[in-house]
N, C-alpha and C positions, 0 to 999 in steps of 0.2 A: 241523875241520869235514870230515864226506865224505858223500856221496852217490852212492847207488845207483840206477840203474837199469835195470833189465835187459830191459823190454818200453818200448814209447812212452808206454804210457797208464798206468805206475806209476814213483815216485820215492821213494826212502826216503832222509831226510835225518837227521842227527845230529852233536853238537857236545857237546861236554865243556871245560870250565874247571877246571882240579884247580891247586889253589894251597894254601900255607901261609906264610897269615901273621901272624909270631910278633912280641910284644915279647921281649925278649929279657931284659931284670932289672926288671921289673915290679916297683912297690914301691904297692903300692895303699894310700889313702887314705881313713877313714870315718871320717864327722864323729861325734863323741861327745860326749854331755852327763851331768853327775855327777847326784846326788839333787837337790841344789840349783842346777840348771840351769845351771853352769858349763861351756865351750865348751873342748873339747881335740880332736886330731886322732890317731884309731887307723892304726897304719901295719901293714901285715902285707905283709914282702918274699916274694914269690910266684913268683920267677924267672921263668921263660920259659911265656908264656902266650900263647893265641891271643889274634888281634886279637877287637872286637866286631864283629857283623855282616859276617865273613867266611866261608862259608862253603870248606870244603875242596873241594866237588864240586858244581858246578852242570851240567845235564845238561840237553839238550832229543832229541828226538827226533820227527819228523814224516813218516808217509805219506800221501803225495797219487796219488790215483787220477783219471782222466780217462775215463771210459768211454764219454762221447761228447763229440763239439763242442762247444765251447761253452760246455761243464759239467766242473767240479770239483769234488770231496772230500775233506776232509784230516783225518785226525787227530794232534793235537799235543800231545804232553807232555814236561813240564819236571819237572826232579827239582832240588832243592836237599836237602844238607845240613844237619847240626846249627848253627845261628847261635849263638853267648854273646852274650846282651845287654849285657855288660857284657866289660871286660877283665881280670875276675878269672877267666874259663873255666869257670865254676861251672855244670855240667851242671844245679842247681837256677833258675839263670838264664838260661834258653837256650829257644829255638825248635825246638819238634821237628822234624827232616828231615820234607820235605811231599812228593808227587809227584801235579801236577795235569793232567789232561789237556781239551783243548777240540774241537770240532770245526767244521769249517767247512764250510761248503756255499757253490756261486756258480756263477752262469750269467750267460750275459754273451750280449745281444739287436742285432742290429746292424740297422738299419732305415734309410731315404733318408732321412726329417726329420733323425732325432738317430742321430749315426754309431754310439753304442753306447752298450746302455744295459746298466749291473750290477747286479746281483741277489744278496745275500749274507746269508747265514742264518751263523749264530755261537751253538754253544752253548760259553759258558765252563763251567769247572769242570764236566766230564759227569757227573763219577761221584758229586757233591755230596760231595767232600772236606771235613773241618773241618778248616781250620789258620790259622796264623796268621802274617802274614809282617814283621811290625815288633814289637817293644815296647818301653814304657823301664822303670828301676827305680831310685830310689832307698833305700838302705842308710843308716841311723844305730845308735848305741847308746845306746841310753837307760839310765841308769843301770844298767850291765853289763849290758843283756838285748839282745842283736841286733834289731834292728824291721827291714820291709820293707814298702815303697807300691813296688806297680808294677802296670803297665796290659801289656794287649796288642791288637796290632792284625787281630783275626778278619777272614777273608777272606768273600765272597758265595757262595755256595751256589750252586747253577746256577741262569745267568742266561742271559738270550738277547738278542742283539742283530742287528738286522734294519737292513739296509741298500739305499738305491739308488744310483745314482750314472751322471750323464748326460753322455755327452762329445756335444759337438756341432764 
């Protein structure tokens, strides 16, 4: 994590996660059925493969500006890397690297009734990114022909969320 600032009224923040993590003698497992519907288990040793749902490079990144009292503006984006749905590593089973950004808006009212009151405007995803950040997949053979059922889990498109929030 580090942070910049080099006037009062602007802040540049940023944070990185870089990992790799590997099984190490991966011996993968798919269930297989003959013509006549008989159950046997297909192995194919795969040696040293990424975990699932690790990614290598997770990334954020955020300027926040203050140009008066009171009030704030931020922009924030998050980078992720390629994910394997599975831990076979199979770039045909995997989540493409996404990189989404949101922005924030807030102002904040301070009055004698209620000691402050917040104000917060939130556009997620600005740029209306498609991606997708989960999915699952199962793998059989069906009488020597590879089959695949898998789902994924698409993200919102740009949304907005509006907020108050009263301290008293």
């Amino acid at each position: 994590y580090s942070s910049y600032s080099p006037v009062r009224w602007f802040r540049w923040n940023v944070n990185a996660a870089l990992s790799q993590n590997r099984i190490l003698n991966y011996t993968e497992y798919v269930d297989a059925y003959d013509a006549e519907w008989n159950y046997y288990q297909h192995t194919n040793e795969l040696g040293s493969t990424a975990l699932a749902f690790s990614p290598a490079l997770v990334a954020s990144n955020s300027f926040r500006i203050k140009p008066v009292k009171n009030f704030e503006i931020s922009l924030i984006s998050k980078f992720v890397s390629r994910q394997y749905i599975d831990n076979s590593a199979s770039r045909v089973r995997s989540l493409d690297p996404y990189l989404v950004s949101n922005a924030l808006a807030s102002y904040t009212i301070h009055t004698n009734f209620i000691r402050e009151i917040g104000l917060t405007l939130m556009v997620n995803n600005l740029f209306n990114e498609r991606y997708e950040s989960n999915a699952w997949v199962y793998r059989w053979i069906e009488d020597g022909v590879e089959k695949l059922f898998d789902g994924y889990f698409p993200q919102a498109g740009t949304n907005f969320l509006l907020s108050a929030s009263l301290k008293f």
